[in-house]
Kinemage of the C-alpha trace (Angstrom):
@kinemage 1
@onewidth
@group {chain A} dominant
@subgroup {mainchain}
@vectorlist {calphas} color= white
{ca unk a 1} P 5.054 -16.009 3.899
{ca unk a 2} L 7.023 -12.951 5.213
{ca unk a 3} L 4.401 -9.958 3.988
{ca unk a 4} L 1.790 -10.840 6.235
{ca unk a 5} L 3.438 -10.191 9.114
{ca unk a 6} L 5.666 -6.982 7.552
{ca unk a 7} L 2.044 -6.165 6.830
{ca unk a 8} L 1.030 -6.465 10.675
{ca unk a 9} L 4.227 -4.296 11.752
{ca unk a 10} L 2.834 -1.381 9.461
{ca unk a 11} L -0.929 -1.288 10.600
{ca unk a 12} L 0.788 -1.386 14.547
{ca unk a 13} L 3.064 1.735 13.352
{ca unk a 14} L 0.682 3.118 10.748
{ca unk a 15} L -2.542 3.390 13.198
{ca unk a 16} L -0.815 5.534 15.935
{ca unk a 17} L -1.346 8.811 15.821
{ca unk a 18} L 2.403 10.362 14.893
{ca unk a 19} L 2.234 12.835 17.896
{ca unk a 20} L 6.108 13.248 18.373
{ca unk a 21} L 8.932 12.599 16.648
{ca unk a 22} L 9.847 9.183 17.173
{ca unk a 23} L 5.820 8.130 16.030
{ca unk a 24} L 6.325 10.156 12.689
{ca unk a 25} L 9.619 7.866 12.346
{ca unk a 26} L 7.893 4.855 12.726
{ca unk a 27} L 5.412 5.945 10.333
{ca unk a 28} L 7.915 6.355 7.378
{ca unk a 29} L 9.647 3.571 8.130
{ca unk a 30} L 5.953 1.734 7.731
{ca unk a 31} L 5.121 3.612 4.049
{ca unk a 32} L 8.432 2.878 3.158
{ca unk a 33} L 8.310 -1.118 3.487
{ca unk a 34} L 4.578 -0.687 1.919
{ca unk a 35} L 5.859 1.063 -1.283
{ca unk a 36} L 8.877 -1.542 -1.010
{ca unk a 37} L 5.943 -4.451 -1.134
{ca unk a 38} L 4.162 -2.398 -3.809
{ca unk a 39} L 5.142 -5.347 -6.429
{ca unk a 40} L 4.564 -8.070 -4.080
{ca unk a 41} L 1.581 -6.970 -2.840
{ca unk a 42} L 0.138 -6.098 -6.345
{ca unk a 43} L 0.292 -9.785 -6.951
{ca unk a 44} L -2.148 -10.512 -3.940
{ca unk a 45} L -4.697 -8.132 -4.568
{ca unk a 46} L -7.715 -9.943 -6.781
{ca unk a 47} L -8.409 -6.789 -9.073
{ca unk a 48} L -4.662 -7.209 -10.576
{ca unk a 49} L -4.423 -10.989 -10.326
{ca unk a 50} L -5.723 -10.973 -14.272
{ca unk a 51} L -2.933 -8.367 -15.371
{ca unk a 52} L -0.766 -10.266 -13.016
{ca unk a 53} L -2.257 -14.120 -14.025
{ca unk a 54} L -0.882 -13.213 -17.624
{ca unk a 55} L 2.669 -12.593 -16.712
{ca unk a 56} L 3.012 -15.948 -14.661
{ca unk a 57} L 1.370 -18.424 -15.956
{ca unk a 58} L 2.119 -21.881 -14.547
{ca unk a 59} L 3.572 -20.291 -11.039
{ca unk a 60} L 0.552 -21.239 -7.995
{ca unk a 61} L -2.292 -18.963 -7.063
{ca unk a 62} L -1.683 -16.759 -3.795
{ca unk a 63} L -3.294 -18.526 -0.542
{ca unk a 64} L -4.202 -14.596 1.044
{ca unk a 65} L -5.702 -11.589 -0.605
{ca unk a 66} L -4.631 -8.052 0.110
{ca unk a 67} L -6.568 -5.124 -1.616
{ca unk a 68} L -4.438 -2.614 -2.331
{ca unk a 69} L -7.358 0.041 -2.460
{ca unk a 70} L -7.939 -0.385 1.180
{ca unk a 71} L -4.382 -0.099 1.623
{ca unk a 72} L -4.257 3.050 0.442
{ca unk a 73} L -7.262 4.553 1.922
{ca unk a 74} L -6.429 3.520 5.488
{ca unk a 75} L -3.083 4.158 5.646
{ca unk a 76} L -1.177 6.009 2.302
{ca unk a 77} L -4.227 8.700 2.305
{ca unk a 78} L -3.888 10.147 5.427
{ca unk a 79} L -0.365 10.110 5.797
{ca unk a 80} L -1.124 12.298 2.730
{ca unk a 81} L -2.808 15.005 4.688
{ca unk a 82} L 0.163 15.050 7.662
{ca unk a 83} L 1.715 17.932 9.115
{ca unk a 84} L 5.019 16.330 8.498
{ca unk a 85} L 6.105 17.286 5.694
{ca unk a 86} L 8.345 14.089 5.128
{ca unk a 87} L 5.506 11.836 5.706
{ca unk a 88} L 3.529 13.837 2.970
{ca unk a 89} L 6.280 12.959 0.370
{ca unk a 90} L 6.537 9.712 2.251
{ca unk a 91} L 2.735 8.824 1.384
{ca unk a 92} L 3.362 10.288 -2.417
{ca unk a 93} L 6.070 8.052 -2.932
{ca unk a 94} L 4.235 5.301 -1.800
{ca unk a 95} L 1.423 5.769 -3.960
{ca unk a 96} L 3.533 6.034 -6.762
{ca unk a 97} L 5.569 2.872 -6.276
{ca unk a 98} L 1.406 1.246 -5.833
{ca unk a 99} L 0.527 2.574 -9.435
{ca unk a 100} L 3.404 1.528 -10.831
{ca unk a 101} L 3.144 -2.231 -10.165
{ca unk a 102} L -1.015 -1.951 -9.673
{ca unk a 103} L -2.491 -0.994 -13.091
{ca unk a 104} L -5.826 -1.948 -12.478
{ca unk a 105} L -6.274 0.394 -9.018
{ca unk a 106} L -9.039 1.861 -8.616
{ca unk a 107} L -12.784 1.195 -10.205
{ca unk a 108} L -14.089 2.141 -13.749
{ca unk a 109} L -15.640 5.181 -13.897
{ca unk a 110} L -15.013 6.315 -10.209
{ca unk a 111} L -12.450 9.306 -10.101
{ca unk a 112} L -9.706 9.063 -7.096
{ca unk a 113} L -11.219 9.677 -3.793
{ca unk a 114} L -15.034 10.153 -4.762
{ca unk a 115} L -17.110 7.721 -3.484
C-alpha cells in the first residue's frame, strides 16, 4: 500500500535534472529508498513472481505490477553515467541490492544494456 506512492516520490526526485547540489541530494535519497524496496519490489514485478510464487505459497497475489527492468533503465542507469560521483556509487549500489532480491532480471539471451 505504501510503495506506490514511495515509488511516486522517486520518479518526482529521480526525473529532475540534478543541476545543483540540493537536486543531486534528492536524487540519492530517491536510489536509496529504491535499493531499500529492492525486495519488495522484486515481489511485484511479473518476471520474478515464479521464483517469488515458490517461496510464498498460500500468501495473496500482488494487486499492481512494477517491472523492475524499467526501473532500472529509467532511473538506476543514468544515475550511472552522473558527474557526481556519489550518485555513481549511489546507482551501483542500487543495482546491486535489485540483483540480489531479482534473480530473474533481465531476458535470456540478451546481454545488459543491448537491445
Amino acid at each position: 500500500e505504501i510503495l506506490l506512492p514511495l515509488l511516486q516520490f522517486c520518479h518526482r526526485h529521480l526525473e529532475t535534472e540534478a543541476k545543483d547540489a540540493a537536486a543531486c541530494s534528492n536524487q540519492d535519497g530517491a536510489l536509496v529508498l529504491l535499493g531499500l524496496m529492492a525486495e519488495y519490489l522484486a515481489e511485484l514485478d511479473p518476471l520474478q513472481a515464479e521464483v517469488k510464487a515458490r517461496k510464498r505459497r498460500g500468501k495473496s497475489k500482488a494487486q499492481h505490477s512494477v517491472s523492475i527492468e524499467e526501473l532500472i533503465s529509467r532511473y538506476v542507469r543514468p544515475a550511472m553515467t552522473s558527474q557526481a560521483a556519489f550518485l555513481r556509487l549511489r546507482g551501483a549500489w542500487c543495482l546491486g541490492r535489485f540483483a540480489h532480491h531479482a534473480p530473474k532480471l533481465g531476458r535470456p539471451g540478451v546481454a545488459g544494456g543491448a537491445t
